[in-house]
MARMAR-594544 format. One record per residue (C-alpha): residue in one letter; x, z, y. Coordinates in steps of 0.02 Angstrom, whole numbers, plus 32768, in hexadecimal, padded with zeros to 4 digits. Layout:
! residues N
aXZY ...
***
This chain:
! residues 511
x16EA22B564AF x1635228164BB x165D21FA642B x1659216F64AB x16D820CC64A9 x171420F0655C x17AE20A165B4 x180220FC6646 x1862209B6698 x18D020966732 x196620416783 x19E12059680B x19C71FD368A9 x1A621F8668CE x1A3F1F116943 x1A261EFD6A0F x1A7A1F266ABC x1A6C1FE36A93 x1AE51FCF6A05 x1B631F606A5B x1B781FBA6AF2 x1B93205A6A8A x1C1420026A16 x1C701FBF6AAC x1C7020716AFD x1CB020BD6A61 x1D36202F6A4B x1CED1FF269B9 x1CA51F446978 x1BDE1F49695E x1BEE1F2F68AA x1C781FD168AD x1BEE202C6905 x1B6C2016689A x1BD420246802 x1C0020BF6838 x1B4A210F685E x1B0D20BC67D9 x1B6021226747 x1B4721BC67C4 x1A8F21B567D3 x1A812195670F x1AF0224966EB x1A8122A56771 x19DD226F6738 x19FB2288667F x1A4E233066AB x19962359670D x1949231A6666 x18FD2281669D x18D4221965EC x18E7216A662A x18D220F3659B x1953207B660F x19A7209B66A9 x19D61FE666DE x1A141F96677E x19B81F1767EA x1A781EC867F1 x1A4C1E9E673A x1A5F1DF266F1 x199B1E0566A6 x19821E24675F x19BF1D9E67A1 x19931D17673B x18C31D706741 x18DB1D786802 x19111CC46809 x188A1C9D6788 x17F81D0A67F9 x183C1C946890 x183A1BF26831 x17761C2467E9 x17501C3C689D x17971BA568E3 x17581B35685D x16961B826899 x16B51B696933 x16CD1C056977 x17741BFD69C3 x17BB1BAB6A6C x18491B936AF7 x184F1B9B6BAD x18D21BC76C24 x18EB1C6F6C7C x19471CC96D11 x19C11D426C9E x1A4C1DBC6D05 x1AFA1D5E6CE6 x1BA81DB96CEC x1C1E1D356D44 x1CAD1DA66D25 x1C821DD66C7F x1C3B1D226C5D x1B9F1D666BF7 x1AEC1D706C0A x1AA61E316C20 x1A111E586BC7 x19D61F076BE7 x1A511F956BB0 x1AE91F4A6C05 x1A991F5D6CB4 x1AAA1FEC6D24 x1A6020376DB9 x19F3208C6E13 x194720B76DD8 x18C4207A6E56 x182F21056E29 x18A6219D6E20 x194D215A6E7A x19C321AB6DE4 x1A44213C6DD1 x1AB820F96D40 x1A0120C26CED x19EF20276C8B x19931F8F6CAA x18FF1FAE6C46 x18F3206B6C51 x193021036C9D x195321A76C38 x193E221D6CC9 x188322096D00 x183821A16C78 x1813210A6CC5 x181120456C7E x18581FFC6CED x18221F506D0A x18A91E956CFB x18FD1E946DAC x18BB1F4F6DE7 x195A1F946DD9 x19A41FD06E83 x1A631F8C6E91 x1A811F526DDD x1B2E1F4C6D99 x1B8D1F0A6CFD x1BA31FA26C98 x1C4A1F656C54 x1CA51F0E6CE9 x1C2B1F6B6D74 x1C0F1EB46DCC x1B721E7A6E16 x1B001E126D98 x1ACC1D586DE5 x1A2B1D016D98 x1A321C6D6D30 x19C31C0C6CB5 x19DD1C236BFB x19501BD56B6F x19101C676B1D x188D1C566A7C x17F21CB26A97 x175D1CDF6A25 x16A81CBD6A34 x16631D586A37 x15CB1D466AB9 x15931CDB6A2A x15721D7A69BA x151A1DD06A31 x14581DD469C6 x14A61DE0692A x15171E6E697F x14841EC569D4 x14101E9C6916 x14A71EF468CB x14C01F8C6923 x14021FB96954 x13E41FA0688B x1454201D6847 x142920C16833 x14CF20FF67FB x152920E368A0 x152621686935 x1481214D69A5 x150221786A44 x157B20FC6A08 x14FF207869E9 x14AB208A6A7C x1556208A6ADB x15781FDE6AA3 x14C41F9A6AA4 x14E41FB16B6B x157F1F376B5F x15181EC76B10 x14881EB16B74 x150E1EB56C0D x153D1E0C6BCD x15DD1E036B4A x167B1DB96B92 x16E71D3D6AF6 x17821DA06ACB x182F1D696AE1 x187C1D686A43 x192E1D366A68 x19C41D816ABE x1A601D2D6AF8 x1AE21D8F6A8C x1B4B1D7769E9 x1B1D1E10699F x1A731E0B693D x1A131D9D68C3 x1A381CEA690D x19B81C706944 x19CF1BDA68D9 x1A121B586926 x1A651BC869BE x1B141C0569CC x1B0E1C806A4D x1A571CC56A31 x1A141D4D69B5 x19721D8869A5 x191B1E246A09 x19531EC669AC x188A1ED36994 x18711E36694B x18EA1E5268B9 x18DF1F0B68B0 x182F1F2A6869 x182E1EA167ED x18BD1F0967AB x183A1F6A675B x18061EC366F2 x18C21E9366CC x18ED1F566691 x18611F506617 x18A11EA165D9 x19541EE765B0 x19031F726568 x188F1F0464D4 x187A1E4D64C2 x17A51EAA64B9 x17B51EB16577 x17291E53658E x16CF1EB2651C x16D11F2B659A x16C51EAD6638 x163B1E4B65F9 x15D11E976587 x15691F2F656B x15CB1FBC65C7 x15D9203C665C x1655200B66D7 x168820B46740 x170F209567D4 x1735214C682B x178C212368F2 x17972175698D x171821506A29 x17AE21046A74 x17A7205B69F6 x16E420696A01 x16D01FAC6A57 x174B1F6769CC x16E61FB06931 x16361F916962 x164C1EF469CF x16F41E926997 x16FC1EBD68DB x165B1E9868A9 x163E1DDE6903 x16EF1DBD68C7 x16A41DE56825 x15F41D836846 x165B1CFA688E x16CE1CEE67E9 x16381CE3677A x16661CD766C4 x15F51D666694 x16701DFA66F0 x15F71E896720 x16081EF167C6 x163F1FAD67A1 x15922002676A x15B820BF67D6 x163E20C36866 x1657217A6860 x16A0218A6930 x16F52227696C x173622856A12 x17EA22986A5A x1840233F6A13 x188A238B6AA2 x190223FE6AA2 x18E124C26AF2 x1865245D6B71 x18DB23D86BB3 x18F923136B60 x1983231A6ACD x1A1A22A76B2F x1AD622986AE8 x1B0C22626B94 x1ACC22FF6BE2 x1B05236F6B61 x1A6723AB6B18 x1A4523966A73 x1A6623CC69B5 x1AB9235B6938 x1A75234B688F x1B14238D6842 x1B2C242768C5 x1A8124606887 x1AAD245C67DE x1B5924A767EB x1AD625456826 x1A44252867D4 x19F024F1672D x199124496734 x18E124A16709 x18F3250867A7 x18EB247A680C x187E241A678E x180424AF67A2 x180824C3686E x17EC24116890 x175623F36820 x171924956864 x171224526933 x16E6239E68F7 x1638236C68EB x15F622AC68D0 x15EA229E6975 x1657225169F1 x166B22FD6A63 x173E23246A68 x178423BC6A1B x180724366A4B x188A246F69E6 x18AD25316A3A x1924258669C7 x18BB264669EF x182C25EB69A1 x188925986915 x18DA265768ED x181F269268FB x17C826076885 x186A262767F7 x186626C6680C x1791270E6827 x1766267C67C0 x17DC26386725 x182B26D86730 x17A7274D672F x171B26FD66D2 x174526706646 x180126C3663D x17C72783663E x173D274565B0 x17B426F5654B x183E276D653C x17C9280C6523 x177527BF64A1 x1810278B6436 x185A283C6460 x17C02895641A x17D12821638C x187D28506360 x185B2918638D x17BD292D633F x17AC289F62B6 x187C2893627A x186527E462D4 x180F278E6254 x176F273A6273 x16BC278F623A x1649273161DE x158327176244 x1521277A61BE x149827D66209 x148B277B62D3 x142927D3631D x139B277263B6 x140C27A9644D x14A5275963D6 x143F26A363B4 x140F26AC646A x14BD26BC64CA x1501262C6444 x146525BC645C x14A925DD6525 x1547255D64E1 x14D024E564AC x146E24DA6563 x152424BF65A2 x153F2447653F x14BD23DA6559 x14BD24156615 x157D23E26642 x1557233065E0 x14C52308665F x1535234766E7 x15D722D566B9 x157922496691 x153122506746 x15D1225D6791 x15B1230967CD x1653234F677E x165923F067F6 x15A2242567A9 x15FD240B66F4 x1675248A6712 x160B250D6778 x159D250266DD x163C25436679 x164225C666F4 x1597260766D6 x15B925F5661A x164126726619 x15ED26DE667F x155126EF6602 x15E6270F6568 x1641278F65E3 x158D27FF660C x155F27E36550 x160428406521 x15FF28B965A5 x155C28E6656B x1565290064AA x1615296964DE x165B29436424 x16FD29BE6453 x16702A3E6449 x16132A1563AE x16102A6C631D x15B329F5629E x163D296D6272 x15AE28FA6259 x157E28F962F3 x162C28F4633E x165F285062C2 x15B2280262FD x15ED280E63CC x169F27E4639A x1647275D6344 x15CA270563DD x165D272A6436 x16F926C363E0 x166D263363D1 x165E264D649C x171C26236496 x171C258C6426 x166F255F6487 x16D92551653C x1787250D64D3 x171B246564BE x16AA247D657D x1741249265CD x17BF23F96587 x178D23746606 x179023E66694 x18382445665D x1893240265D4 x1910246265B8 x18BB250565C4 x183624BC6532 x18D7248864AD x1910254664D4 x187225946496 x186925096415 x1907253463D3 x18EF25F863E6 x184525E2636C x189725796301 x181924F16324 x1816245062AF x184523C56328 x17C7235A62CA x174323D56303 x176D23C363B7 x16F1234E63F4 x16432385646E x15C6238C6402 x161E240C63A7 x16352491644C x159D24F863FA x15DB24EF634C x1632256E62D3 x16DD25156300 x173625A762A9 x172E25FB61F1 x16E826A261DA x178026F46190 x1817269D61DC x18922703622B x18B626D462F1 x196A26EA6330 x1998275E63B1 x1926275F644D x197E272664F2 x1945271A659D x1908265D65D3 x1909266C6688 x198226D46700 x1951271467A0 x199426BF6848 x19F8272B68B0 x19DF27536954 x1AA8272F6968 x1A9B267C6908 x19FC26556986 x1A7A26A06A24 x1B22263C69FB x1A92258269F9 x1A5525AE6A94 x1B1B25DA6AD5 x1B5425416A7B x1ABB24DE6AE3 x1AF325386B8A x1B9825046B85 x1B70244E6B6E x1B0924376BE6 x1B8E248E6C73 
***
């Protein structure tokens, strides 16, 4: 909207234990699985308005010839080797174990049923051969140790140009950074880059042995762009802002892995310019977890709710910082309701109804502004420019607080001149006026944040679709004597009995 040649891009990662063991459990192959999810996560993101310019898969053929091309760059500098190590074995099932397909107790919190690597009930990494009475998850046996050659990447090599990286760049989080500047100067360990599985991106030369899920997985980012425009290095290479948004949970793989695979590649790839790192959402104060029945799917929410809603409540609790959220459906009724509701909703609709009462709902020319007129539309201006800083620095929750504000200037402004009350219609076409430019003002403020709310008022002002770009939120978006269609309400209030039967719905799956 700012004029900008942006790509957003994102893919869904198809490969590692996770996946297996979840396609085995449902009875499905991997590549069903994924398949599946896949075409699932594309309906449900475009149905919460995310733009992607490509939604790819890391199971892509770009990907796995670029992942195969990354490893052959890095072997050919050097920065790849061998060696032999003690991996769990399943005689029965006669297959190595890497970490989801191992149960057993948790050895910080005792919960058991935990994974190898990590356990869901207190938190914990858990460290390679921690785990209290591991099992096979499939056959329930007792692993034995034995040597497999795994492939493993230089990465204590990177560790200046690492540390040069990170302590250089403004744009990333000063917690983050110095987070991982602590890893560094503890000494940086190589990183196994192989597993001993079929399913994955396969090491050349190796039959039964893919490579890590996070070896393959972020250089999806490079192989998306590259079936999006044969330019992808345009945007790789050359003069450009690389953004990557994650959660804290991937923090080690972005600012450590990612980049040094990148360094270690060469060939003029940059490392992502902002790594914008945020929380866990929990849900009503307690972890989101399918196998303990607490959560909300995607498409329940939006068999109850529009997308804005929840577009709206979660940029509202998320600041650029890596702090987790809650999602509490009392405060989600109270932020639709106090804030979309009331404010930039209540704004909206009793200006267009004043419009159509007092004005036949045609819209009045500006002859004749008045200072307290210039001033509340100079106030979209300020916006304007004020939101712009604010997304460009990541802080996205700012951006729409600053919306906020804005309809609450355009709500006092018509509450004060009281235009239902006027007697001179030249003063009542002048409010009616500021006020349908407050409108087509927050239809452009408001289309990155909520999407579908902004092509509503669009569509209601009859604005020009050619006009709808930023600089253009303080301009005169709609002619002084076109007639406006019938007025409707753009929000609805969230009932207390919607809000009761979620929390119900919640109760009953967690019994």
């Amino acid at each position: 909207m700012a004029g900008n040649d942006v790509l957003y891009i994102c893919a869904t990662d198809e490969h590692g234990t996770p996946i297996v063991v979840s396609a085995e459990k449902a009875g499905k192959t991997p590549q069903e699985f994924v398949d599946y999810y896949h075409k699932k996560d594309k309906e449900e993101f475009a149905a919460l308005g995310f733009s992607f310019d490509i939604f790819h898969r890391t199971g892509s053929k770009e990907n796995k010839e670029t992942a195969t091309h990354f490893y052959n760059r890095l072997l050919e500098q050097g920065f790849i080797y061998t060696k032999e190590v003690e991996q769990p074995y399943c005689e029965k099932c006669k297959r190595f174990l890497p970490d989801r397909f191992i149960v057993g107790t948790c050895p910080h919190c005792k919960a058991e049923r935990q994974y190898s690597d990590y356990c869901d009930s207190c938190g914990s990494t858990i460290g390679s051969g921690l785990l209290i009475s591991p099992k096979c998850i499939t056959c329930g046996g007792v692993p034995v140790a034995r040597k497999s050659k795994h492939y493993f990447f230089k990465l204590s090599e990177f560790s200046g140009k690492l540390k040069e990286y990170l302590t250089g760049n403004p744009a990333l989080q000063k917690e983050v950074v110095n987070y991982v500047v602590n890893w560094i100067d503890n000494g940086l360990v190589d990183w196994d880059i192989s597993r001993d599985l079929n399913w994955g991106v396969p090491v050349p030369g190796e039959s039964e042995k893919v490579f890590y899920v996070w070896f393959d997985a972020p250089i999806g980012y490079v192989s998306s762009t590259a079936a999006l425009t044969p330019k992808w290095e345009d945007y790789w290479k050359k003069d450009s802002k690389i953004v990557h948004f994650i959660g804290k949970d991937i923090v080690y793989h972005h600012f450590l892995f990612w980049p040094a695979m990148l360094m270690g590649v060469g060939e003029g790839l940059r490392a992502p310019d902002a790594i914008a790192v945020r929380g866990y959402l929990n849900l009503e104060h307690r972890k989101f977890s399918k196998s303990r029945n607490w959560f909300v799917s995607i498409e329940e929410y939006l068999a109850s709710f529009p997308a804005d809603y929840l577009r709206y409540y979660q940029t509202a609790f998320t600041p650029h910082t890596v702090q987790d959220a809650d999602f509490i459906w009392k405060d989600f009724q109270s932020k639709v309701n106090n804030e979309l509701v009331a404010s930039i909703g209540n704004f909206v609709h009793r200006s267009l109804v004043l419009a159509a009462k007092l004005n036949g709902g045609v819209v009045p020319s500006s002859e004749g502004l008045d200072d307290e007129d210039t001033r509340v539309l100079g106030e979209i201006t300020a916006s304007k420019e004020k939101i712009a800083k604010l997304v460009e620095g990541l802080q996205l929750k700012e951006g729409q607080e600053e919306i906020l504000s804005l309809s609450g200037v355009f709500n006092r402004y018509l509450s004060a001149r009281e235009p239902w009350k006027e007697k001179d219609k030249r003063k009542v076409e002048r409010t009616l006026y500021v006020c349908l430019r407050g409108i087509t003002g927050l239809s452009i403020l408001l289309e990155p944040f909520l999407p579908f709310t902004a092509e509503k008022l669009q569509k209601m002002l009859s604005v020009p679709k050619e006009k709808v770009a930023w600089k253009n939120a303080d301009a005169e978006l709609v002619a002084p004597g076109l007639k406006l269609s019938e007025p409707k309400p753009i929000f609805e209030k969230v009932s207390d009995e919607k809000i009761k039967l979620q929390e119900e719905k919640l109760g009953k799956m967690a019994q």
